[in-house]
C-alpha positions in Angstrom: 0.0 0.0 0.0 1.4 3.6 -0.9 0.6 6.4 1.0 0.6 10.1 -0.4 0.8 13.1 1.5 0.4 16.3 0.0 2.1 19.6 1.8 2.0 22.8 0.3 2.8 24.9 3.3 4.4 24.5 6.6 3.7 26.9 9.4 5.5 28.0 12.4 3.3 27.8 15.8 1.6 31.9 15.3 0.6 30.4 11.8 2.7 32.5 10.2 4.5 30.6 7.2 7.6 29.0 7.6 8.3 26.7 4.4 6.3 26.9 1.3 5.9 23.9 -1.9 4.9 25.2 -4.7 3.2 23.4 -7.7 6.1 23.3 -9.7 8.2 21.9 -6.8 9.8 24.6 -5.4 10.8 25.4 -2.3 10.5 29.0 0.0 12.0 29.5 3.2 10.5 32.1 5.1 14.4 32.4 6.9 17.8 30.4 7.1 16.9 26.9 6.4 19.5 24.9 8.7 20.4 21.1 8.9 21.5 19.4 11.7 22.7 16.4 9.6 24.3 15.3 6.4 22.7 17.6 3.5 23.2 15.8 0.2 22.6 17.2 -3.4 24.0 16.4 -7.1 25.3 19.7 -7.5 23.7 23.5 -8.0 21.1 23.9 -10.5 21.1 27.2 -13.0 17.9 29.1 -13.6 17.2 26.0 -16.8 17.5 23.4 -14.1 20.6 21.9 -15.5 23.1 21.4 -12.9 25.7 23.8 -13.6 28.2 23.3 -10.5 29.5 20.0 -8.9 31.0 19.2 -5.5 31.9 15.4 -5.3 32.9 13.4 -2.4 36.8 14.3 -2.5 35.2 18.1 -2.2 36.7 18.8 -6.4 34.5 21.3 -7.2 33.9 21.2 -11.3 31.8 23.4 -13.1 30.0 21.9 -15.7 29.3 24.3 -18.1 30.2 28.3 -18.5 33.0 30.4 -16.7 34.2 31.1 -13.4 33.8 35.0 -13.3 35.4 37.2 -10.9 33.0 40.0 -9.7 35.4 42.6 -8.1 38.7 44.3 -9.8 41.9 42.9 -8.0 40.6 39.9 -6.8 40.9 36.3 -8.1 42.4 32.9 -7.6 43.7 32.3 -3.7 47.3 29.7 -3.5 48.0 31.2 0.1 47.4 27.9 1.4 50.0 26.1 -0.7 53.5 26.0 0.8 56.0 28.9 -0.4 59.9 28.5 -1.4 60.3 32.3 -1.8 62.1 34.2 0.9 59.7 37.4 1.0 56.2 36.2 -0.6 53.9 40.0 -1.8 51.3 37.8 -3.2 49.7 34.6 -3.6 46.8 35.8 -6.1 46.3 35.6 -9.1 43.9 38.3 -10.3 44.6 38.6 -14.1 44.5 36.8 -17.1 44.3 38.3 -20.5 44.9 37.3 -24.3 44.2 40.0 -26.9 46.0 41.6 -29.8 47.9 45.1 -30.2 49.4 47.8 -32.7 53.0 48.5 -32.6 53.7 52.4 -33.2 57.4 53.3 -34.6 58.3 56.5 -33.5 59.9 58.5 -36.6 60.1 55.1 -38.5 58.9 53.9 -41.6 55.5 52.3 -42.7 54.7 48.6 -42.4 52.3 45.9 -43.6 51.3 42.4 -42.7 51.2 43.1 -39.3 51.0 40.0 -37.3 50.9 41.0 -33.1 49.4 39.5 -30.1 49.8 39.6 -26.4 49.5 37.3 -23.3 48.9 38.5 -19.8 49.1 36.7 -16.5 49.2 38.5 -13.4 51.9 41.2 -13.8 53.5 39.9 -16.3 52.8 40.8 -19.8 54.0 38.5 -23.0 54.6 40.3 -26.3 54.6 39.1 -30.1 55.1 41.4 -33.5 55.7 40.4 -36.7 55.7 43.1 -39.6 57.7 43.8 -42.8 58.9 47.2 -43.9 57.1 49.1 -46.8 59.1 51.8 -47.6 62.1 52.9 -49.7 63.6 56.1 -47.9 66.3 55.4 -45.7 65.5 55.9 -42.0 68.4 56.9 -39.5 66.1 57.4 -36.2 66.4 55.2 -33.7 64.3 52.1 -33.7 61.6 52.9 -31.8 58.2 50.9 -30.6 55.4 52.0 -29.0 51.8 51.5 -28.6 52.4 48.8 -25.8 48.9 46.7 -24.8 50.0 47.5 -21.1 52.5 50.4 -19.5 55.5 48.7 -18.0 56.5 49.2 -14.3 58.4 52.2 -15.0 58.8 53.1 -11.2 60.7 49.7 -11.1 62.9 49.6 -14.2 64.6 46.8 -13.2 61.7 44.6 -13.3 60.2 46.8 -16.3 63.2 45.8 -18.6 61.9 42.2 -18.6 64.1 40.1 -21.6 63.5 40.1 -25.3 65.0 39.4 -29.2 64.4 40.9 -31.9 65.6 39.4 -35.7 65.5 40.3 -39.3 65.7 38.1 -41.8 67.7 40.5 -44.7 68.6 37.8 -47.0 70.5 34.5 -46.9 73.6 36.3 -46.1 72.4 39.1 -43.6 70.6 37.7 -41.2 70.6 40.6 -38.1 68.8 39.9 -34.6 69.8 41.4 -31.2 68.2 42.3 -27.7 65.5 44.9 -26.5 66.1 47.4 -24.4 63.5 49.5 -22.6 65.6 51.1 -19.6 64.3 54.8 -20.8 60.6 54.8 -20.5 57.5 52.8 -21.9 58.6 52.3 -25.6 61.1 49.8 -26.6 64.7 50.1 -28.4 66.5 47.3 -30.1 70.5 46.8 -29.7 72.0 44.7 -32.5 73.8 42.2 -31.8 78.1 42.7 -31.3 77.3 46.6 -30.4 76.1 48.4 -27.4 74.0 51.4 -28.9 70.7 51.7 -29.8 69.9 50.5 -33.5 68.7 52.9 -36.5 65.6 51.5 -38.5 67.5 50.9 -41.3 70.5 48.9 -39.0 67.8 46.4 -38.3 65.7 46.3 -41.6 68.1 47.2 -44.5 65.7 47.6 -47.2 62.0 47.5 -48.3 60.3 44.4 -48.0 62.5 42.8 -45.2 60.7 41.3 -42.2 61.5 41.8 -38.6 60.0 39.9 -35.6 59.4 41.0 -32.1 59.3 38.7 -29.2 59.3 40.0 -25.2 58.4 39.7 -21.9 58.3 42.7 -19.0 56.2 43.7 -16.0 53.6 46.1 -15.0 52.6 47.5 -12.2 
């Protein structure tokens, strides 16, 4: 024999209404619901009723479908409670992560085409990529000079600002010119070629029209 019961409301002892069913299922809690025992459920439901987070029994927490969004500015991932091998730890979060594209600018330089340039961003840490070809004839003997950065470097810190970087030109089979990039001065890079210790002239680095030159650096930010 099955018994039914059928409860749409449950009241507390003025008759006021503590716990409400609805039709449909659902369920209303007039304040906190508490539970003195075990409280076991499949995961959390979105508003389509598909279950859209996961705890299992190890406590692993998967989500199931869409993103993990982080409400506020500056916050994010917490590793505090990991164990630390550095000597004087600043932070264990990680609040930023960012893929995206940007537009080199060169200062007094020449004109370019088949811009390729994208940038990756984790934390404080920003990784750079450019690839370009000259288009222009006219010689050029101003430094080379890039800016147009997707984020500022830590120019109050220049020593972490300067980061570490190559540059290299492909000028034919027999010229083939690459170096490193220096950005000690401000927020816009120079290149130093290779054997020498001064800054490079646009046409050191790409000797005539049509030569390719390709970008590839890391630095902080703030």
């Amino acid at each position: 024999m099955t018994s039914i019961i059928r409860v749409q409301n449950i009241q507390y002892t003025d008759g006021d209404s503590a716990i409400t069913i609805a039709n449909g299922g659902g369920v209303t809690a007039a304040s906190t619901l508490t539970s003195t025992g075990a409280f076991t459920s499949p995961g959390i439901d979105d508003n389509g009723d598909a279950v859209s987070l996961t705890i299992d029994s190890s406590e692993n927490v998967t989500i199931n479908s869409g993103n993990l969004v982080i409400g506020t500015s500056g916050k994010g991932i917490d590793f505090s409670a990991s164990s630390t091998d550095g000597t004087s730890v600043t932070s264990e979060i990680l609040s930023d992560f960012e893929i995206g594209t940007w537009t080199p600018s060169l200062v007094n330089g020449y004109a370019y085409n088949g811009l390729q340039a994208h940038y990756t961003k984790i934390g404080n840490i920003v990784y750079i990529y450019a690839s370009f070809y000259r288009n222009g004839f006219s010689t050029n003997s101003n430094t080379y000079t890039i800016s147009g950065l997707p984020f500022t470097p830590d120019t109050n810190n220049k020593t972490n600002s300067n980061g570490l970087g190559h540059w290299s030109c492909y000028n034919g089979s027999t010229d083939r010119r690459h170096g490193m990039i220096d950005a000690s001065n401000d927020s816009s890079l120079r290149l130093i070629q290779d054997g020498t210790k001064a800054n490079a002239t646009y046409d050191d680095v790409a000797a005539s029209n049509g030569r390719g030159i390709t970008i590839k650096w890391f630095y902080y930010v703030a």
